[in-house]
TIVOVEX-365562 format. One line per field, with one value per residue (C-alpha): x, y, z; residue in three letters. Coordinates in nm, 3 decimals, always signed. Example, Ala and Ser with C-alpha at 12.3 -4.5 7.8 and 13.67 -1.06 7.14 Angstrom:
x = [+1.230	+1.367]
y = [-0.450	-0.106]
z = [+0.780	+0.714]
aa = [Ala	Ser]
***
This chain:
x = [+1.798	+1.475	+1.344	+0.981	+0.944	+1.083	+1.090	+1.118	+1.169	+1.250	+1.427	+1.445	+1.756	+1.918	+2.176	+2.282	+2.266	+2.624	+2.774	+2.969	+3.170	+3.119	+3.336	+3.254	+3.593	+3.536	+3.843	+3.924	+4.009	+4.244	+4.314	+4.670	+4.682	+4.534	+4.205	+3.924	+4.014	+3.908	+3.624	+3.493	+3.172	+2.932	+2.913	+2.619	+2.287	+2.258	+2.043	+2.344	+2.603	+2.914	+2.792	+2.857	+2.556	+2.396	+1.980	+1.979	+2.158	+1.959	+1.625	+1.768	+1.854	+1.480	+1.324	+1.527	+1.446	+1.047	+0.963	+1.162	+1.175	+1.541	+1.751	+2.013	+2.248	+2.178	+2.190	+2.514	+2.626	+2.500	+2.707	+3.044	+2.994	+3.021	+3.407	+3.218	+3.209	+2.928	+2.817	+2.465	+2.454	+2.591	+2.306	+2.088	+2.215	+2.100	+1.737	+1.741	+1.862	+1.636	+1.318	+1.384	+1.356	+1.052	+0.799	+0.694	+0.546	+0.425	+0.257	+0.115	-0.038	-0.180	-0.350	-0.512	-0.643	-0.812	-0.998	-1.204	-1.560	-1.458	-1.107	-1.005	-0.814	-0.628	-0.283	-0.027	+0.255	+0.590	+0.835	+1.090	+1.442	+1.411	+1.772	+1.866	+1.601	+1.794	+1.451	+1.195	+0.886	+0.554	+0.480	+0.201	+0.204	-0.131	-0.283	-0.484	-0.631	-0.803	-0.964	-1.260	-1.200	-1.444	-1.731	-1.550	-1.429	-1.222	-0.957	-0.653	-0.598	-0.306	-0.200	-0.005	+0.130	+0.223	+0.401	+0.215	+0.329	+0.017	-0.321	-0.560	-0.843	-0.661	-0.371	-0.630	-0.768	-0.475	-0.389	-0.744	-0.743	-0.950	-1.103	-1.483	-1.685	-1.695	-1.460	-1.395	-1.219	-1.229	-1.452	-1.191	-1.368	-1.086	-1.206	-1.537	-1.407	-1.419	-1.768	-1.871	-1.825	-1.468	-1.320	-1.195	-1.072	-1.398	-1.731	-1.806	-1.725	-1.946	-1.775	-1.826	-1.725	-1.571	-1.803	-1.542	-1.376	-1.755	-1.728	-1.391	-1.548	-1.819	-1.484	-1.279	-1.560	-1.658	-1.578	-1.383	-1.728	-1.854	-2.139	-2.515	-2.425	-2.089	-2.229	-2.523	-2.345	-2.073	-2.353	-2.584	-2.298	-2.184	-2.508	-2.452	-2.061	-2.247	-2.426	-2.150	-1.958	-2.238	-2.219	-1.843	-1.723	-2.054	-2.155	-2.212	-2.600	-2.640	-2.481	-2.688	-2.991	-2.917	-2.834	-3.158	-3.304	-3.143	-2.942	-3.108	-3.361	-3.110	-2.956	-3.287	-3.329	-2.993	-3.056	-3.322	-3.137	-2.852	-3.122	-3.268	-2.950	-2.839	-3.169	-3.077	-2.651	-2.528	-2.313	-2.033	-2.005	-1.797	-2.027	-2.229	-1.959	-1.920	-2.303	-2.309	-2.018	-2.158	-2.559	-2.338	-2.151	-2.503	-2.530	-2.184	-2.192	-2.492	-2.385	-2.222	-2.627	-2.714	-2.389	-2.272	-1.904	-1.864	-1.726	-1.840	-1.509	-1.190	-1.007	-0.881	-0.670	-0.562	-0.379	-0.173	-0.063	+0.053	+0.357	+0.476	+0.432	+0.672	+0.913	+0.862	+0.944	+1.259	+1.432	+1.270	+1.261	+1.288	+1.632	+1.439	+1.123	+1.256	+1.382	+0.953	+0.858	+1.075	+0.962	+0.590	+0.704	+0.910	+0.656	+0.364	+0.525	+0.619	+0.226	+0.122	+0.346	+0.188	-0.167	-0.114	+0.096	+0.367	+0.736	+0.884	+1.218	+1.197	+0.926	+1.202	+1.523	+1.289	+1.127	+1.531	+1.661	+1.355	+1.453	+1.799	+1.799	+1.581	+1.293	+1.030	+0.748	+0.586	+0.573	+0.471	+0.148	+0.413	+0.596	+0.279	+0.328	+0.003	+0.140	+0.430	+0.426	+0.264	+0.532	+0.472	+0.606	+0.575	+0.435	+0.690	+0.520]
y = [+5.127	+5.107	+4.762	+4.675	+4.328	+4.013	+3.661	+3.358	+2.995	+2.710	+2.394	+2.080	+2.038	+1.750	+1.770	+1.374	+1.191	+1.324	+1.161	+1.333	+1.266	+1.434	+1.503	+1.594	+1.745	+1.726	+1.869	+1.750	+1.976	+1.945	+2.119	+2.206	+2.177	+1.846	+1.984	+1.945	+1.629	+1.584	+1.724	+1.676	+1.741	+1.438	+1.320	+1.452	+1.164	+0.882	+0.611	+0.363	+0.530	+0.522	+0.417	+0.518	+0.646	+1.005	+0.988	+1.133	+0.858	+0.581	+0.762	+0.722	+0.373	+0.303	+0.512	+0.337	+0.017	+0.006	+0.332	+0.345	-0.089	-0.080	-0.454	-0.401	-0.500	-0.236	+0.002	-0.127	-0.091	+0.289	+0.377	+0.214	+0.391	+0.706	+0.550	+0.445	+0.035	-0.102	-0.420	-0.521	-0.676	-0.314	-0.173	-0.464	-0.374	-0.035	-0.130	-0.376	-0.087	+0.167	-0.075	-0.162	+0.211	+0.293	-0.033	+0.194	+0.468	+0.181	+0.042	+0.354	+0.370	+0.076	+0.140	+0.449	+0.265	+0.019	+0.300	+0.380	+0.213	+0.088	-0.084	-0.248	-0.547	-0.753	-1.011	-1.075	-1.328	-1.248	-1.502	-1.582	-1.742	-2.080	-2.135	-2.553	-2.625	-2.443	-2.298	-2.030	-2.023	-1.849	-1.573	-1.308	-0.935	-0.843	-0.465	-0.315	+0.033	+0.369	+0.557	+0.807	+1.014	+0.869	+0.996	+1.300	+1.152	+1.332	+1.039	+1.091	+0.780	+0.526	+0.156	-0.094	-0.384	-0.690	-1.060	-1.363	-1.749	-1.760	-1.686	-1.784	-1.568	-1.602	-1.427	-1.124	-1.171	-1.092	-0.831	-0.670	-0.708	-0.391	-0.376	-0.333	-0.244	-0.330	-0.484	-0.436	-0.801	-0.965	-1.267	-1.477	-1.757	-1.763	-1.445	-1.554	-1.658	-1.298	-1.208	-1.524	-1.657	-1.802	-1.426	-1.406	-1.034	-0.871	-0.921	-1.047	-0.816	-0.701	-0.813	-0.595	-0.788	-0.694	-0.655	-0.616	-0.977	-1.123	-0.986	-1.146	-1.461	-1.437	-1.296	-1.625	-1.873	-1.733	-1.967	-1.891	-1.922	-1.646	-1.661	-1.452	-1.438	-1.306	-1.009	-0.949	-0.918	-0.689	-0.471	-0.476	-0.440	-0.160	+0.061	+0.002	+0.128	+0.465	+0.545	+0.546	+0.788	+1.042	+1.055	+1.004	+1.224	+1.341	+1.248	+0.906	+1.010	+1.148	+0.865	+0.664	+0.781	+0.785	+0.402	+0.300	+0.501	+0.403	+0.144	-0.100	-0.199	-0.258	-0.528	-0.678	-0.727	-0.871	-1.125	-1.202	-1.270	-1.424	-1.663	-1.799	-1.838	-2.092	-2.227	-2.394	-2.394	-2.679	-2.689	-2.834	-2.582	-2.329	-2.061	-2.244	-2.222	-1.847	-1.736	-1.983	-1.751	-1.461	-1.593	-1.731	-1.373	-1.156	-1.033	-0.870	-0.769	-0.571	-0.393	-0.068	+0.000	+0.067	+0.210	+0.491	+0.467	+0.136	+0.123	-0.169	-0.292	-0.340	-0.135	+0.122	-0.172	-0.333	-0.060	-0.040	-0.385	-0.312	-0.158	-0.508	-0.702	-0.502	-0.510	-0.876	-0.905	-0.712	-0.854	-1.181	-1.259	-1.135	-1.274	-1.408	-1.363	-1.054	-0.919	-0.965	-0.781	-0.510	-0.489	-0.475	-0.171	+0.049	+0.010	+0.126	+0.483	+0.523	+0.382	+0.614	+0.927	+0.897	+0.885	+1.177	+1.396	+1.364	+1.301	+0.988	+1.040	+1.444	+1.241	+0.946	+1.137	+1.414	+1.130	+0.929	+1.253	+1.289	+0.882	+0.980	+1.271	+1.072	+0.869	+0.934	+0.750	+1.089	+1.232	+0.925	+1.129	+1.385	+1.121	+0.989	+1.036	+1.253	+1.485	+1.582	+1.871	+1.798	+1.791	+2.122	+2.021	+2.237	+2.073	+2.113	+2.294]
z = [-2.699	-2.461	-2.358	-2.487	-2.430	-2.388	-2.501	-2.270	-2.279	-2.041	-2.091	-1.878	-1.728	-1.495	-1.230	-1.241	-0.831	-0.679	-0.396	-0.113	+0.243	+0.471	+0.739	+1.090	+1.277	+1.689	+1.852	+2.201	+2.488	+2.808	+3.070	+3.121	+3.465	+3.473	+3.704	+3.421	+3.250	+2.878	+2.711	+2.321	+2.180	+2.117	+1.739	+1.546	+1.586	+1.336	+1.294	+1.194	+1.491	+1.364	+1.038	+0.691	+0.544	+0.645	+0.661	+0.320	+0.156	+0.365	+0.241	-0.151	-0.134	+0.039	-0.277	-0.538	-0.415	-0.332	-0.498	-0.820	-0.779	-0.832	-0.691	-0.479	-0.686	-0.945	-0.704	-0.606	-0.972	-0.982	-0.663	-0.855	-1.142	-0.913	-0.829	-0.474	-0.411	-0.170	-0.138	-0.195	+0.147	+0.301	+0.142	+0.279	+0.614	+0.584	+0.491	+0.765	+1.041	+0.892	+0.865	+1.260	+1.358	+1.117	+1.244	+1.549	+1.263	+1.054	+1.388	+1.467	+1.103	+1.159	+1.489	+1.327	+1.056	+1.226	+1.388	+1.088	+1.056	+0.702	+0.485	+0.212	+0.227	-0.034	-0.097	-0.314	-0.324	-0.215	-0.241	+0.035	+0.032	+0.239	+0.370	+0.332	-0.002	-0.221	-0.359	-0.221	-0.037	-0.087	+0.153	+0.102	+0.182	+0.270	+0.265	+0.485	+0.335	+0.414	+0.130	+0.191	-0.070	-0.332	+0.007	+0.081	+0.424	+0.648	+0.733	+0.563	+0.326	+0.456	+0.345	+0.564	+0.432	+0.638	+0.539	+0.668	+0.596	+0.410	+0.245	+0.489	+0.689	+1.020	+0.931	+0.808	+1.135	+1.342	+1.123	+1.157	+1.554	+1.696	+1.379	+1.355	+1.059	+0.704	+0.474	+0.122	+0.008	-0.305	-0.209	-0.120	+0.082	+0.342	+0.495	+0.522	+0.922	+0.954	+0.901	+1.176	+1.517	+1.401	+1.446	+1.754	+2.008	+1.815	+1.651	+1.304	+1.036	+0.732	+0.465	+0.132	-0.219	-0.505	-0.807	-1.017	-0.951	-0.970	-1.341	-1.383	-1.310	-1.607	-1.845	-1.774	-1.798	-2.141	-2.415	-2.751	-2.923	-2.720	-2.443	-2.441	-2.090	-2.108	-2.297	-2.120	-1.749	-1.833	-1.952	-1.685	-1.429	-1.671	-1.589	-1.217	-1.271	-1.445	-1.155	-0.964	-1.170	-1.151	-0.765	-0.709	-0.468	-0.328	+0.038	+0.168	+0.219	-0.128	-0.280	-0.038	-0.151	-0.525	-0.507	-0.348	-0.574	-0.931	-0.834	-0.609	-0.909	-1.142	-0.861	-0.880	-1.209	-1.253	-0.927	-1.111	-1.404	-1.309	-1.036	-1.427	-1.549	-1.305	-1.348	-1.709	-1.669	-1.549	-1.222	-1.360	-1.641	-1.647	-1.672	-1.422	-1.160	-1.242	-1.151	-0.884	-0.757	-0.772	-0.622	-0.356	-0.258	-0.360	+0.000	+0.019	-0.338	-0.299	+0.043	-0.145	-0.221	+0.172	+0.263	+0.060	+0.263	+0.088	-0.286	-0.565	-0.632	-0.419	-0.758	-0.516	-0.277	-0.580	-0.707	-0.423	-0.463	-0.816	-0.736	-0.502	-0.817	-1.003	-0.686	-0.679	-1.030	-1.029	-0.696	-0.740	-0.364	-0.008	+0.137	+0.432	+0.663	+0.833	+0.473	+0.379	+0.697	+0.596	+0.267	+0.368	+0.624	+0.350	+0.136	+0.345	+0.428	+0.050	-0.067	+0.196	+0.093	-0.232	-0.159	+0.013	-0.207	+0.019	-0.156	-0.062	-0.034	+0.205	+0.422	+0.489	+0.498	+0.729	+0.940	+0.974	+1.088	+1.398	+1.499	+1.494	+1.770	+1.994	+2.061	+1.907	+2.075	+2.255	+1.883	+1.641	+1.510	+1.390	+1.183	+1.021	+0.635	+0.605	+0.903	+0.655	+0.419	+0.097	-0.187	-0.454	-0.784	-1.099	-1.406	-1.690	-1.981]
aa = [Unk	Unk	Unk	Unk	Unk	Unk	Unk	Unk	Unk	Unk	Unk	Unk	Unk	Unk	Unk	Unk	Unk	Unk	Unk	Unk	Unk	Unk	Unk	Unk	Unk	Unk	Unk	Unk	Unk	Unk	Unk	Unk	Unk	Unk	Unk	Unk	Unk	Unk	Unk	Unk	Unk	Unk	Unk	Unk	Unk	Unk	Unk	Unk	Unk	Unk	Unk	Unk	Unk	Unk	Unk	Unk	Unk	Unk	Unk	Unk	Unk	Unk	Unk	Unk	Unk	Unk	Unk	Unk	Unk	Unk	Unk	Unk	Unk	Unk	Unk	Unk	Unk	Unk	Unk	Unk	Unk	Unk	Unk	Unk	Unk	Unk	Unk	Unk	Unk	Unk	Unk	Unk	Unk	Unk	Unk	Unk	Unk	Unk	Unk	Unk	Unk	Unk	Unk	Unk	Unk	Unk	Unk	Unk	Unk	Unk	Unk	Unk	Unk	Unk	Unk	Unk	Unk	Unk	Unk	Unk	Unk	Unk	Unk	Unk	Unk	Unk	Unk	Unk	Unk	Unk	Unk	Unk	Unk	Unk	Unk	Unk	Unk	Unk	Unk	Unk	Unk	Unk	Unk	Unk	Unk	Unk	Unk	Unk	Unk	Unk	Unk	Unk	Unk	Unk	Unk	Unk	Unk	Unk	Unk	Unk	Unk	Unk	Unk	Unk	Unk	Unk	Unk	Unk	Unk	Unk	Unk	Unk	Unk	Unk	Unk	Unk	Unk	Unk	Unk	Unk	Unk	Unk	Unk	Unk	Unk	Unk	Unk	Unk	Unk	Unk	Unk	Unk	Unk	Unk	Unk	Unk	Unk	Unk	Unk	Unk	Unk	Unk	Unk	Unk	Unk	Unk	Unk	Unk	Unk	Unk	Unk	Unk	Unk	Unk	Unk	Unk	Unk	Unk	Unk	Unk	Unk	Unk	Unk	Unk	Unk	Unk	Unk	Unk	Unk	Unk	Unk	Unk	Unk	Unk	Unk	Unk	Unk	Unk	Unk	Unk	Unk	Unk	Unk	Unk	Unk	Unk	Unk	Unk	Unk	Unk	Unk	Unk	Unk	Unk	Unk	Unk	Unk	Unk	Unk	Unk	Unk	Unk	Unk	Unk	Unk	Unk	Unk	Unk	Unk	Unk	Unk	Unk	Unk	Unk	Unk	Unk	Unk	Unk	Unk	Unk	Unk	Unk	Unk	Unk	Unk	Unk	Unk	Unk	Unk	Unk	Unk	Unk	Unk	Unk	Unk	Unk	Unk	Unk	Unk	Unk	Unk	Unk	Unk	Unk	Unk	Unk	Unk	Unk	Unk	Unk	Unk	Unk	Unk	Unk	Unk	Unk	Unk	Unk	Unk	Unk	Unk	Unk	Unk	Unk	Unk	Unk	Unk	Unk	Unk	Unk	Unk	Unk	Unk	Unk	Unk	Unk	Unk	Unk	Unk	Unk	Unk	Unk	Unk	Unk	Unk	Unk	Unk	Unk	Unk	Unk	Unk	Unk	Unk	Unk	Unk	Unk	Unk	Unk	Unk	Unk	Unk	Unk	Unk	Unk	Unk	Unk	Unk	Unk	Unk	Unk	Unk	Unk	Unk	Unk	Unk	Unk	Unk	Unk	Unk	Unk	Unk	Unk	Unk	Unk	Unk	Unk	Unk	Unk	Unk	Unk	Unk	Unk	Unk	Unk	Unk	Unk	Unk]
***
């Protein structure tokens, strides 16, 4: 018989998560005569010393819980099936340890960030245990964002997340310390201490707003009846939004250019609009308080057309705010303030990993592994998620 072809096929297999000890054996040496004393080898680096879990297993549980958005408790439940029994709090532990020895990267992320001439910035609730009221308290993890890709920047895109007490500016103020530039928010009036002589350790910022929440304003003020004016602005807006898609991706001059150009009149029309609009609603009305919103923001809503750096929504922050919500509703709550600050720090390396292609759970169990065998403070840019190798996965047919 002589071979003339072949016929191939591939299936998707799985090799279910296997657990394994194991065990380091360090023999200890004496000298017979009593001249060299005692001598053992040192036991291998850890970030928990004398701990349990290896780096590997501390990177899983940090994936399953603010990647994949698995509780505790369930993870605990996956372990036991596995014939291995840790507590939920054990595995709290863990995160706590490994959290403390990440914040310096997380820091350093930060720092970088607030280099750039331009962010997004956005909140969410996150609630938090109060100890003694039997009940919990409403924190909010805030997001501070890099994302030149739509321009073609060269800054590698990052998020860091960080718990404050609350919703007002000045806790997006401290945050945003050595920050200058513009700001992508959602028109939130609390930040508007930002953008004046309130801000303090810097000058006022240029605050960008989203047109995209402007819109959501018309949507909910829209009766059940239906509104002229609830059709009309979603259309108008709609042209602007087509503009943009032609020039995503191109350089901030080009896109620069093309918005004074196309886009610019189209603003002025709908100023106009919207300016006769308010003219006849009343003030009280719904709809009236939705175009009084937007006259009121027009400024920062129309800054995207002399900047072509700056975006006309905040869509690209909000999306990486979607993945606390589902963490939020799966754990229900952080166990306390420091369990919130860890939470915000976990969650910015994995956000980041993402953005950049990077896989979580290598860049974690890689990055442990560097804190473990010493400090890593000379080296942080090296443990920056978008230092790490880019993960190469292969599409299943």
């Amino acid at each position: 018989m002589v071979r003339i072809g072949e016929d191939r096929s591939e299936r998707l297999d799985i090799t279910p998560v296997r657990f394994r000890v194991l065990v380091t054996v360090r023999p200890r040496y004496a000298c017979p005569t009593g001249r060299a004393g005692v001598v053992q080898q040192k036991a291998p680096p850890a970030v928990i010393e004398g701990g349990l879990p290896t780096e590997a297993t501390i990177a899983h549980v940090l994936v399953s819980k603010y990647s994949e958005h698995l509780p505790l408790y369930r993870e605990a439940r996956v372990t036991a099936r596995h014939g291995i029994s840790i507590d939920r709090s054990t595995l709290a532990d863990w995160v706590g340890r490994a959290a403390f020895h990440l914040a310096p990267v997380v820091d350093r992320m930060a720092t970088l960030l607030k280099r750039s001439g331009k962010l997004f910035m956005d909140e969410t609730t996150a609630p938090v245990l109060d100890p003694g009221r039997g009940r919990t308290k409403t924190g909010y993890l805030r997001a501070m964002l890099r994302d030149d890709r739509p321009w073609g920047g060269d800054d590698p895109p990052g998020v860091v997340f960080a718990c404050a007490p609350g919703r007002s500016g000045v806790h997006a103020e401290r945050m945003l310390e050595g920050f200058e530039g513009i700001l992508q928010v959602d028109g939130y009036a609390g930040c508007n201490r930002l953008a004046d002589d309130r801000r303090e350790h810097g000058a006022p910022l240029h605050l960008a707003y989203c047109r995209a929440h402007a819109r959501r304003e018309i949507i909910k003020a829209t009766p059940k009846a239906g509104s002229p004016i609830a059709e009309e602005a979603p259309t108008r807006v709609a042209a602007l939004y087509g503009i943009e898609k032609d020039i995503r991706g191109q350089g901030p001059e080009r896109r620069r250019a093309v918005r004074q150009e196309k886009s610019v009149p189209l603003l002025d029309e709908l100023e106009a609009w919207l300016c006769a609009q308010a003219a006849r609603l009343s003030r009280k009305s719904e709809m009236g308080k939705a175009v009084a919103y937007i006259l009121t923001r027009w400024q920062g809503l129309g800054l995207f057309a002399g900047d072509g750096r700056v975006e006309m929504d905040s869509n690209l922050v909000e999306n990486q705010i979607r993945p606390l919500a589902l963490n939020r509703k799966n754990a229900l709550f952080a166990g306390h303030d420091e369990g919130a600050q860890n939470w915000a720090r976990i969650a910015s390396l994995i956000a980041t990993c993402k953005m950049n292609g990077v896989e979580p759970f290598a860049y974690l169990k890689a990055t442990l592994e560097a804190i473990a065998a010493g400090p890593p403070n000379a080296e942080l840019d090296d443990l920056l998620p978008w230092a790490f190798p880019k993960a190469t996965v292969k599409a299943a047919a």
